[in-house]
C-alpha positions as CSV (number, residue, x, y, z in Angstrom):
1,X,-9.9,-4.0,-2.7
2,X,-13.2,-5.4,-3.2
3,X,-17.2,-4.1,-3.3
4,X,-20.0,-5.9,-3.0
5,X,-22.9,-5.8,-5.3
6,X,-26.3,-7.0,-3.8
7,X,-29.1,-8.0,-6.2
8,X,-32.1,-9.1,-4.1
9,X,-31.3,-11.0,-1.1
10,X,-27.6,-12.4,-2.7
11,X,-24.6,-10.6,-2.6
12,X,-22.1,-11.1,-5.5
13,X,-18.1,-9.7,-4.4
14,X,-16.8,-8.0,-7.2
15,X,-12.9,-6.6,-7.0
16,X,-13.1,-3.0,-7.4
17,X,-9.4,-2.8,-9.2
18,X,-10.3,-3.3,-13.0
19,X,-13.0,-0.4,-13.2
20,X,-10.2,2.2,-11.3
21,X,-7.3,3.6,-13.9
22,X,-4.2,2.6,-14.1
23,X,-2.5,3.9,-10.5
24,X,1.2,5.2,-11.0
25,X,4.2,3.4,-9.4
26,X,4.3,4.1,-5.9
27,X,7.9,4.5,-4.4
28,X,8.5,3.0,-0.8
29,X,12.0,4.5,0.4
30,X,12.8,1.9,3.2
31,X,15.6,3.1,5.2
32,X,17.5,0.5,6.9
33,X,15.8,-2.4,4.4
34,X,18.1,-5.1,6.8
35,X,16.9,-8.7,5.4
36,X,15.0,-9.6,8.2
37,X,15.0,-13.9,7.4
38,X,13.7,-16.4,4.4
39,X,10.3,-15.9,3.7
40,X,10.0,-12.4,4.8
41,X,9.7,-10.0,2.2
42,X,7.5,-7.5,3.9
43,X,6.6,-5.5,0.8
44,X,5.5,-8.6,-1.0
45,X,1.5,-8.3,-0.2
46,X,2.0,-4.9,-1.5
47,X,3.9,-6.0,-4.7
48,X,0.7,-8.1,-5.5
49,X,-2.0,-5.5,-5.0
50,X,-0.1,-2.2,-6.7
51,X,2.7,-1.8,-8.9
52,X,5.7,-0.4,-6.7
53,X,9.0,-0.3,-6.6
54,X,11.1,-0.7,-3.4
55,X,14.3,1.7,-2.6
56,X,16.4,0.9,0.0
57,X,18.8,2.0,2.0
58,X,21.2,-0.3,3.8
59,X,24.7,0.9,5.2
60,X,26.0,-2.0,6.6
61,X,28.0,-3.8,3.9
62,X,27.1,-7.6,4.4
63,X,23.7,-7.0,4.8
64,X,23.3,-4.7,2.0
65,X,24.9,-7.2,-0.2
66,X,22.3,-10.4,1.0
67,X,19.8,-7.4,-0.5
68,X,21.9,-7.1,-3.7
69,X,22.6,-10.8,-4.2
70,X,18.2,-11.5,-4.3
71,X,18.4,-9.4,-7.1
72,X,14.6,-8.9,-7.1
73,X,12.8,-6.8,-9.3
74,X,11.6,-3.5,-8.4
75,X,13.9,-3.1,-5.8
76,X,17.1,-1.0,-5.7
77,X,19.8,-1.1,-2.5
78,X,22.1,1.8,-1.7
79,X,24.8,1.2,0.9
80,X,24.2,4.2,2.3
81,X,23.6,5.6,5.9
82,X,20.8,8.7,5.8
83,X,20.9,11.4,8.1
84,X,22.7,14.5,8.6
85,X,25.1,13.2,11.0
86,X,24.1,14.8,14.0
87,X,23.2,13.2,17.2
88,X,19.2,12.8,17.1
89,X,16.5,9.9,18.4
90,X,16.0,7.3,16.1
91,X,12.2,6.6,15.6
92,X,11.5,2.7,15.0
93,X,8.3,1.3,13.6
94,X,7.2,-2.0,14.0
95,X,4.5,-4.2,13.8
């Protein structure tokens, strides 16, 4: 996040983050964290901008293990399905 400072008729960009405090770890709970391909970490613009840490929940087996076997950190995999086990629409969100 940036701000601009103008002096005059010239405008200097100045990033806002070093005069904020320190922000807490934000927790992203990413349920059905499927890799998705090489080069696509979707939380990695994220990882560069706050400190967060990525928990995911993956419950089929091979592809929770291609999330294990990056072993990157910040990031925990569960192999677990979440829900209640009842029949109920699934909401997807993509971009």
């Amino acid at each position: 996040m940036s701000s601009i400072l103008t002096c005059g008729t010239s405008s200097i960009m100045t990033p806002i983050a070093p005069l904020l405090p320190p922000l807490p770890r934000l927790k992203i709970v990413d349920v059905g964290a499927m890799w998705t391909g090489p080069g696509d970490d979707r939380y990695a613009r994220l990882h560069k901008t706050l400190p967060c840490e990525i928990i995911g929940f993956e419950p089929l087996e091979a592809e929770y293990r291609k999330l294990v076997a990056f072993n990157q950190p910040n990031h925990s995999y569960f192999p677990f399905f979440v829900g209640d086990g009842s029949r109920q629409d699934i909401l997807r969100v993509q971009q």
